[in-house]
Each structure stands twice: as C-alpha cells, then as structure tokens.
C-alpha positions as CSV (number, residue, x, y, z in Angstrom):
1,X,5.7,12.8,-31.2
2,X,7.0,10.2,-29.0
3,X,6.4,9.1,-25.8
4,X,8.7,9.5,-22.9
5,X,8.9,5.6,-22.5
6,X,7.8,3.1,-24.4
7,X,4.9,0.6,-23.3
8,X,3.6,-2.3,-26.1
9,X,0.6,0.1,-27.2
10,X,3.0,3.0,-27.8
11,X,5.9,0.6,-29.2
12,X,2.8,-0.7,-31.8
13,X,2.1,2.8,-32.8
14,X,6.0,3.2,-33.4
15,X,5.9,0.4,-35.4
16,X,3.3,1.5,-37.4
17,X,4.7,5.1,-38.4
18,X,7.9,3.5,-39.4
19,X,6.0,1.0,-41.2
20,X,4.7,3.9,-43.4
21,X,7.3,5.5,-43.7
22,X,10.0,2.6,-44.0
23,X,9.7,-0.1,-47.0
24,X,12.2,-2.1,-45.6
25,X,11.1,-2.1,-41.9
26,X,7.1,-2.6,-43.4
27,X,8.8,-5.5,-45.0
28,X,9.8,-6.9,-41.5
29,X,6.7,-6.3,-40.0
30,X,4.7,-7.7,-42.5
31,X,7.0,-10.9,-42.1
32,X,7.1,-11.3,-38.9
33,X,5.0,-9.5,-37.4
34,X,5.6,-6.8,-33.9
35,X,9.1,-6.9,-32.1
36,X,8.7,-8.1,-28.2
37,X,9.3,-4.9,-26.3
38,X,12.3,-6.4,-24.5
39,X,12.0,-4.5,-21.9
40,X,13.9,-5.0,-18.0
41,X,13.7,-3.8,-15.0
42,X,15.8,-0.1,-13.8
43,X,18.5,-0.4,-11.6
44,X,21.8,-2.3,-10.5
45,X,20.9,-5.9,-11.4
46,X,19.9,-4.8,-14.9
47,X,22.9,-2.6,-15.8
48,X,25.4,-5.4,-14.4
49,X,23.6,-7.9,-16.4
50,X,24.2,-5.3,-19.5
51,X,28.4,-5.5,-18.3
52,X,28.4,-9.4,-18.8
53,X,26.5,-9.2,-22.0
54,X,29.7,-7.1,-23.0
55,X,31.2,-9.0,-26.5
56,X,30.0,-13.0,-24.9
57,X,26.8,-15.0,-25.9
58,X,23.6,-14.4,-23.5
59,X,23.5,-17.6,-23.4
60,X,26.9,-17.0,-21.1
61,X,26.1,-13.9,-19.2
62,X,23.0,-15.4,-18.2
63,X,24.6,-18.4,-16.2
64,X,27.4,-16.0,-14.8
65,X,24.7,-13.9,-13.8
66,X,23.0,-16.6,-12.2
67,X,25.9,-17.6,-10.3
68,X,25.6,-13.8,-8.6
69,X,22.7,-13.9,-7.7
70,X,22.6,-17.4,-6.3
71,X,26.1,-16.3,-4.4
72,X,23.8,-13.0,-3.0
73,X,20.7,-15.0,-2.0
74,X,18.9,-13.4,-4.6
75,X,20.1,-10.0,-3.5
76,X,22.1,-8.1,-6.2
77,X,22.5,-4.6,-4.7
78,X,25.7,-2.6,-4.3
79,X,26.1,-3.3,-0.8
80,X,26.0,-7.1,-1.4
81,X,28.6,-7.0,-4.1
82,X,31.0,-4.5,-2.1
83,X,31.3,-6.9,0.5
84,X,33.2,-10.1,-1.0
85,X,34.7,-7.5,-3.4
86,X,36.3,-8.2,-6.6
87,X,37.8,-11.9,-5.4
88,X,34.3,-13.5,-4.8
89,X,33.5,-12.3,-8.3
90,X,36.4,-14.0,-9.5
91,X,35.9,-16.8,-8.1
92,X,32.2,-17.4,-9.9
93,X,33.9,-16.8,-13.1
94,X,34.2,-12.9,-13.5
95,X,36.7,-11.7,-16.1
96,X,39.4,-9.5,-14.2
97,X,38.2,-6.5,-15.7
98,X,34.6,-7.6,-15.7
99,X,35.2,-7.7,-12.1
100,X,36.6,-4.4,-11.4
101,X,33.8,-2.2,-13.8
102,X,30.9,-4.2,-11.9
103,X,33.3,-3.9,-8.3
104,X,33.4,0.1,-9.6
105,X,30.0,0.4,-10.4
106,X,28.6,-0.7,-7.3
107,X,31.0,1.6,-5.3
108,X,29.8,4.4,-7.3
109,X,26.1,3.9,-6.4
110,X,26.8,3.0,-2.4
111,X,28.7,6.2,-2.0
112,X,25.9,8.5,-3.7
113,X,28.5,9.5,-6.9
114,X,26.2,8.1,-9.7
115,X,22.2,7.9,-9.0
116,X,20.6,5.8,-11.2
117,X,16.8,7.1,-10.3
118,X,18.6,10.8,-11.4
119,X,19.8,9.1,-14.3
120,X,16.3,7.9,-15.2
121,X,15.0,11.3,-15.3
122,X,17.2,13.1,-17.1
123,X,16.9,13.9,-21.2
124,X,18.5,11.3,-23.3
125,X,22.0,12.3,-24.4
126,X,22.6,13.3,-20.2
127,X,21.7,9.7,-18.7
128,X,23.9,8.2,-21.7
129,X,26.7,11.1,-20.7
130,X,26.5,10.1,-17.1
131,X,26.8,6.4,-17.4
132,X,29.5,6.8,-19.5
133,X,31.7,8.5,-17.2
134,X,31.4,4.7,-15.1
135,X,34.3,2.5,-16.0
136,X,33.2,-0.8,-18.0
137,X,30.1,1.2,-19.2
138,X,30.7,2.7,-22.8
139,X,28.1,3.8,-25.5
140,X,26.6,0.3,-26.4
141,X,25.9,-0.3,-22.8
142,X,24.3,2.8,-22.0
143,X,22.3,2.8,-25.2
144,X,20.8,-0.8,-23.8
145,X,20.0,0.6,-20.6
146,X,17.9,3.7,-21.9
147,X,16.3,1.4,-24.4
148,X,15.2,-1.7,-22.3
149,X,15.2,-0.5,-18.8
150,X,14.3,3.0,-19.2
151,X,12.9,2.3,-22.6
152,X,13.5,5.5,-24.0
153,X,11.9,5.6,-27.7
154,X,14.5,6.9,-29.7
155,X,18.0,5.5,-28.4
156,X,20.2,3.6,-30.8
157,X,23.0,1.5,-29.2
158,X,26.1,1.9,-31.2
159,X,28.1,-0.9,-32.1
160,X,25.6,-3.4,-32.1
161,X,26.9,-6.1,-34.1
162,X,23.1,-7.9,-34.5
163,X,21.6,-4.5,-35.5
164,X,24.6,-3.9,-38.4
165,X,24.0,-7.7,-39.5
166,X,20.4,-6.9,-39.8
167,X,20.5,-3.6,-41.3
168,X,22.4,-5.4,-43.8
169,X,20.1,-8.7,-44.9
170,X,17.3,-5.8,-44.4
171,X,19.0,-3.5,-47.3
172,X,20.8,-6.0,-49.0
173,X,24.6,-5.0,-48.3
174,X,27.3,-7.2,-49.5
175,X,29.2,-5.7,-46.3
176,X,28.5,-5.0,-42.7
177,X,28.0,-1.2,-42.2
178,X,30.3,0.3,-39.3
179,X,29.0,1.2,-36.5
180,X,29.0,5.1,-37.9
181,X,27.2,3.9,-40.8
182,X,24.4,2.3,-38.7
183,X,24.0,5.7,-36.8
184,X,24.2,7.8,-39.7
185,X,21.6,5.6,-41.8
186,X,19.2,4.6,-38.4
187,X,19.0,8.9,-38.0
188,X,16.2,8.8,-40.7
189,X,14.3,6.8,-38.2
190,X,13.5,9.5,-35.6
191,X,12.0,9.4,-33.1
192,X,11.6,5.7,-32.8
193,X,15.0,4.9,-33.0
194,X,14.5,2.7,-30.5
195,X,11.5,1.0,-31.9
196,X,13.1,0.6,-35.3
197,X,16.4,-1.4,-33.2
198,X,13.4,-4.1,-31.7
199,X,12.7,-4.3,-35.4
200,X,16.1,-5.0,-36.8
201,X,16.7,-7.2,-33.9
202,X,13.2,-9.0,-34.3
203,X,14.1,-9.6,-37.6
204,X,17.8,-10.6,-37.1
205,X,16.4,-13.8,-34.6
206,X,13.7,-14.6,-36.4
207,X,15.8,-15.7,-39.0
208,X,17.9,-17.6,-37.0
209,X,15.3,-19.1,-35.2
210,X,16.9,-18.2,-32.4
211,X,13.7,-17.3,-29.9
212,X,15.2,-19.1,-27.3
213,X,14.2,-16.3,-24.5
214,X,13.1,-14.0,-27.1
215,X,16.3,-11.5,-26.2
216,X,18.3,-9.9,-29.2
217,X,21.7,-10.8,-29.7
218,X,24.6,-9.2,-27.7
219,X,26.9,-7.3,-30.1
C-alpha cells in the first residue's frame, strides 16, 4: 500500500516495486538511477507558479514569477495580488488570461470559496474535483499540485507532453501516445502513479541533459 504522501524513503520504495514489476521503468532506474522527488511547497505561491508553467518553458514562468514576487516584496498571498489587481499583473508580463485565472484564484481563497488546507485533506479524485471548478486550473494543473505539493503517490497529470514523449523513447513508439493513452497505459502502475511520472520525467531530462534545476518539463 501506499503512503498518504510521498517522502524520498517512501518514493525509493515506490521505485523499487515498480522496478520489479516494470521492465521498462527497471530499465530507467538501472540507467539513471532514483528520480528527485520534486516536491514544493502547499499553497498559493505554488499553485500560481503551476498557472505560468501552463504550455511556456520553466525557464519562462520562472522569471515571470520572479517578477511577482519581487513586485510583492517577497509576499505572494491572495491579499497582495488582489490589491494592484489584474493591471499590475499585466504590466510584469502576465498573459491577459494568465492574469484573470491567477486575479480569480486569489479572489477565491480571500473570500473563503476554495480552501486549499481543505483541499489538502481531502481523497484524491475530490482535491483534483475542487481545483478544477477554479478558472485557469484544469486537469494537468491539478494533477501537479497533488503530486509535488501535496505529493500524493498515485496522481497522473494528464496531458503532460514530457511524460507522453517519454513513455514513448521508454516503449519504443514511432508516435506520441494521446493523452488517453498515457492514462490508460500508466493505470497498470497503481498505486505509484505518481512515482512512476518522476520516473518518466527523470528519464525524459536525463537524456536531454537538461538538469538545469532538476524540474521536469512543463507539458
């Protein structure tokens, strides 16, 4: 059975079981050894940081985020953003709509509508189903959140570009698989869903060489 959130002695032992049971993942192990566990902090910052990773480079999100926090003094809460609203955002180099889902998002937690400590304790499938119901958050950014901040073990993100590239080099697929394919195939993987996706995206960087801040690639 899995643990309720992951830690780097429980994602080893994840690793391991799949391992066994997986040739292809053993194969990624054996090559390169344990993912990081990736993991971040709960909360705002975190899940806004998730909303500029949204189809750009890290790379990207990293220095618009930067540009946030600098503009808060270091203080990215809901109340901070609500109060130079979506036109300060704009002005750092927000996306319109970028803007408005992050804009939303804080509005949502200030007024007590979405609790993200309430979303941390609930099962799975109802933290994803709450988040969802936020504007600018859909099921590849709610899948990130459970898996690095709350680091649930057995989350798959769907639509992950990096994880479908992988999947493919690590099965060797002349094509991509959709993003239903993914799911279907990564179900065998239960319950370390999750610990499988640090594998595919361990895999995916590692032969890129691209370990700049050891984060896996944004879909």
């Amino acid at each position: 059975m899995a643990p309720a959130g992951l830690n780097r002695a429980s994602l080893l032992a994840g690793v391991r079981e799949l391992a066994a049971r997986d040739q292809h993942l053993a194969r990624i192990f054996d090559k390169f050894g344990p993912p990081p566990l990736w993991a971040r902090p709960r909360g705002f910052p975190t899940l806004v940081r998730i909303i500029l990773e949204q189809q750009v480079s890290l790379a990207s999100a990293a220095a618009l985020y930067a540009r946030l926090d600098l503009h808060l003094g270091g203080e990215v809460t809901p109340a901070r953003v609500l109060e130079p609203g979506e036109t300060a955002l704009l002005s750092l180099g927000f996306t319109r709509q970028k803007a408005r889902y992050v804009v939303g998002l804080a509005a949502q937690l200030e007024s007590g509508a979405l609790s993200l400590e309430h979303v941390a304790r609930m099962p799975d499938a109802d933290a994803g189903a709450a988040l969802i119901q936020i504007p600018g958050i859909g099921p590849w950014t709610a899948g990130v959140y459970l898996l690095m901040a709350l680091r649930r073990p057995d989350v798959w993100p769907p639509g992950d570009l990096g994880l479908h590239k992988s999947m493919a080099e690590m099965r060797g697929l002349s094509a991509v698989p959709s993003s239903d394919e993914a799911a279907a195939f990564a179900m065998r993987w239960r319950p370390w869903r999750a610990v499988a996706v640090r594998l595919l995206w361990h895999s995916y960087l590692s032969r890129r060489a691209r370990t700049w801040d050891r984060q896996p690639p944004s879909r």
